[in-house]
C-alpha positions, 0 to 999 in steps of 0.5 A: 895034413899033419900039423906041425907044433912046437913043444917043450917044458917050461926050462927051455922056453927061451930057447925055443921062443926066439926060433918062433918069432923067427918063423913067423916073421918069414910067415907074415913077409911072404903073406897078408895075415889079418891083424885083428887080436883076439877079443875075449876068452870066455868060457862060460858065455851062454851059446849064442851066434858067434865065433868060436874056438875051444881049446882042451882034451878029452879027459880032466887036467890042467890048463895053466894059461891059454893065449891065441892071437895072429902072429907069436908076437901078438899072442894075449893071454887072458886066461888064469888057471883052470877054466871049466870045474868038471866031475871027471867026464868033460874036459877043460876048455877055453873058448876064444871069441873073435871080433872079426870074421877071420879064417883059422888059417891066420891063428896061433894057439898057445897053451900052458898045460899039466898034469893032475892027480888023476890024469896025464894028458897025451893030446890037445884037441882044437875044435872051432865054429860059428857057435857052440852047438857047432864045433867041429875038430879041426885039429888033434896035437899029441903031447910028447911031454906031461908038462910044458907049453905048446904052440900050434900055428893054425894057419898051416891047416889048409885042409881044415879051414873055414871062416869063423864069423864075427861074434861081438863078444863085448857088445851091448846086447848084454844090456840091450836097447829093451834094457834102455832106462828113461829119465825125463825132464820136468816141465822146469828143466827143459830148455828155451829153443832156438830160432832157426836163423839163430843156430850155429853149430855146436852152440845150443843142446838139446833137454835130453842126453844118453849115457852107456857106462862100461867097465872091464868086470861088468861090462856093458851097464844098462843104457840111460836117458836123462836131462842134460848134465854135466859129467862128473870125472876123476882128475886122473881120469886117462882121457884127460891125460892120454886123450883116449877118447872119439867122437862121431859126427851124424844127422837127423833131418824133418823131412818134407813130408814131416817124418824124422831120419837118420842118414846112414847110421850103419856107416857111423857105427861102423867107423866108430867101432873102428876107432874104438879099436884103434883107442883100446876101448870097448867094441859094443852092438852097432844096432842096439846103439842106433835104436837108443839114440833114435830113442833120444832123438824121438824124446827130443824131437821138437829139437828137429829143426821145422827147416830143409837147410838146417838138421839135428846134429848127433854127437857119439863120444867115447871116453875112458874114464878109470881114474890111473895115471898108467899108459895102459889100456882103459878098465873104465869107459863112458860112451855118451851121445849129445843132440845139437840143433844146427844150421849151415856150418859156415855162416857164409852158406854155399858160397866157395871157400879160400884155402891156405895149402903150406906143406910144412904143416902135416895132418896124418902119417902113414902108420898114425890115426888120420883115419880114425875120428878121434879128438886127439887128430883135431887139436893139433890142426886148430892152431894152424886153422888160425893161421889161415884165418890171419892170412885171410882164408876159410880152411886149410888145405892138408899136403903130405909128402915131398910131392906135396899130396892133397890129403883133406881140407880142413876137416872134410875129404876133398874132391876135384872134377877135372879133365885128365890128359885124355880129354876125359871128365874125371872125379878124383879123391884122395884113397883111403891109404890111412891118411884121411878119415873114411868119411860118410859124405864121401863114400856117399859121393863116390856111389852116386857118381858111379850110379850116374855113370857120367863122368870117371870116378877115382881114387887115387893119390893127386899132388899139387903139381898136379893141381897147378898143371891141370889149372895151368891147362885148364882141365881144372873144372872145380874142387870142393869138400865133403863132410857131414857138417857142411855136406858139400863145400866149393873152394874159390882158390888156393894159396900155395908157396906164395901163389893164388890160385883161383879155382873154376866152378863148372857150369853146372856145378858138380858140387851144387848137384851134389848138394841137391841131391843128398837134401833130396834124401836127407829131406824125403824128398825122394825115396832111398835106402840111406834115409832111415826113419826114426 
């Protein structure tokens, strides 16, 4: 199939440009077009798996800049002046990674281009892959003018598309976990521990801390182990001024049978690299990360507490570190990880919790960041948090929208096990829409209840009319929370518009089998895929 491009001289760029936009506005109105930027150029990265595409022609010339992206407006140009030094025989290149897996159906490519000396360019070729050993051609543009720019909406080459698999190209494998340097404490540094019936959360750290720095000339720098410090920053550093900054929460437990595990670090990893987008910040090697911080966990792993009610709290954090006041994307990073032994995260145990439910205090947006795991969602809640505690109650209960829906409770996802109109028994939870945080302990929930296959389990938008009807009728048979801190969280009742609503706890209770059995696999207690040794 013939490709269509735009090309021209530089003069009558303005003119064109706008027609682009255009076009590609009717594009993304009529169809589902990734949002994913491009990640890197980098033409001189040594062959590894990945995904690529090479921009160039068959003879030496000039490419000015190169940009590619998933839309006109969303092109970026990393590029300067020519790519690949060459002796007259190889052409000029740029190589284009992608973080994602994506097709080339969704890309435009942009191209500066002109002639040199010894050679006027009639053609760009584009040829793309899982790797540099395996480019194929997917596309021959011939050039009308010896100067000029050129863009070439990929996404029209039906006949030639195929997936282009995710290439990391910012990960840690650069300093891998081979790479991990140890510094470890002297017998006068390491610090007194706990009694198990003294912990709280959050209070009490560990002898041992990891730290990744990163940089946007060096990349990734090797990771380190050291006793626990304090961090020295610039006092313009950006997270301190535009909070470019995450955070994850995950869990090491001694089981029963004495071994140290970790609960689905995967899924952590994964939401982290997703906030770290979202942030600007560097993405790294999900894998490579979970090996260092077993690595401090095994350091540090006296620090496990010897108890099936409490664990070993692990905190990831992120933080952009160059010392520039500009509002721009960061060029320094640190990514730190903190232990922190802990206890039941209410002090009262799995007892059930009142909730304050006032909607004209909102959490997310849609279009916002309530589903990433940044400090930035948090602070704004603590002020209200105390308001509910002035009037008596645990947590807050998090409404949106005129019909006032249910979105999280306090910082966990919120569950409610109820009999629909049908008379059916039904697990419902607010859907992942952008409002709320794609929580672990949730995901894990829903799973389990439809291995069960027991009861419904939906995913869906619930508001508090809803609620009150369902209560009014008594079909409400029990709410509770979610989160990795408390695990599971009943709620007793819920204050809303001058009304206490006192919520029922079915027998048995759903939450409490819930909670048994994830301490079944966070304890060893039996055997499952989630749990993953240390």
């Amino acid at each position: 199939m013939p490709q269509k491009s735009y090309a021209c001289d530089h003069s009558r760029l303005q003119q064109v440009e706008p027609i682009l936009r255009l076009v590609e506005k009717l594009h993304m109105a009529y169809s589902s077009v990734s949002d994913e930027l491009v990640e890197e150029f980098n033409p001189k990265k040594e062959e590894k798996e990945g995904s690529i595409l090479e921009v160039g022609d068959q003879a030496v010339w000039s490419l000015s800049s190169c940009k590619a992206g998933f839309g006109i407006d969303q092109l970026r140009d990393d590029s300067t002046d020519t790519y690949w030094q060459s002796d007259g025989q190889l052409p000029h290149l740029v190589n284009i990674q992608f973080r994602k897996k994506t097709t080339i159906q969704n890309i435009w490519i942009f191209a500066d281009y002109k002639a040199d000396e010894s050679y006027t360019p009639s053609r760009i070729s584009i040829r793309a892959g899982t790797g540099f050993s395996d480019l194929q051609e997917v596309e021959v543009v011939e050039l009308n003018e010896p100067n000029g720019w050129i863009a070439i909406p990929l996404k029209d080459a039906q006949d030639k598309s195929f997936d282009l698999i995710d290439s990391r190209p910012s990960k840690m494998v650069s300093r891998s976990f081979s790479d991990l340097e140890e510094k470890i404490c002297t017998p006068d540094q390491l610090r007194p521990k706990p009694d198990n019936s003294a912990l709280v959360f959050g209070k009490y750290f560990t002898d041992h801390m990891l730290e990744v720095s990163w940089d946007s000339k060096q990349g990734w720098a090797k990771p380190v182990i050291s006793p626990l410090h304090n961090l020295q920053l610039h006092p313009g550093a950006k997270v301190l001024h535009y909070a470019i900054e995450l955070f994850e929460g995950m869990k090491a437990y001694r089981g029963e049978d004495g071994c140290l595990r970790l609960f689905r670090p995967d899924r952590n990893m994964a939401r982290m690299l997703s906030t770290a987008k979202r942030s600007s910040l560097p993405t790294f090697d999900a894998e490579e990360m979970i090996k260092c911080i077993k690595r401090l966990i095994q350091i540090d792993k006296e620090w496990v507490p010897y108890s099936t009610t409490s664990s070993l709290y692990i905190r990831p954090t992120f933080i952009a570190t160059d010392p520039s006041l500009g509002v721009a994307s960061p060029n320094e990073a640190l990514l730190y990880v903190l232990l922190c032994p802990v206890g039941p995260y209410f002090t009262s145990g799995f007892k059930p919790i009142s909730l304050m439910a006032d909607p004209q205090y909102v959490r997310s947006w849609p279009g916002g960041c309530g589903a990433m795991k940044m400090g930035a969602n948090y602070a704004p809640t603590i002020y209200i948090q105390k308001q509910s505690e002035l009037l008596g109650h645990q947590q807050v209960l998090w409404l949106y929208g005129a019909d006032h829906q249910l979105t999280e409770v306090g910082t966990m996802n919120i569950f409610l096990f109820m009999l629909n109109k049908n008379g059916e028994r039904e697990l419902v939870t607010p859907p992942l829409d952008g409002l709320i945080l794609p929580g672990v302990t949730r995901l894990s929930l829903l799973e389990l209840a439809r291995e069960w296959k027991e009861f419904r389990v939906v995913e869906r938008t619930i508001t508090m009319a809803e609620v009150i009807q369902a209560h009014e009728e008594k079909r409400l048979l029990e709410i509770f929370g979610a989160g990795t801190a408390c695990v599971v969280c009943p709620v007793s009742s819920i204050s809303y518009q001058g009304r206490e609503y006192n919520i029922p706890r079915s027998e048995p209770s759903l939450s409490q089998r819930f909670l048994k059995t994830m301490s079944d696999i966070h304890y060893g207690r039996v055997q499952h895929p989630w749990a993953v040794d240390i």
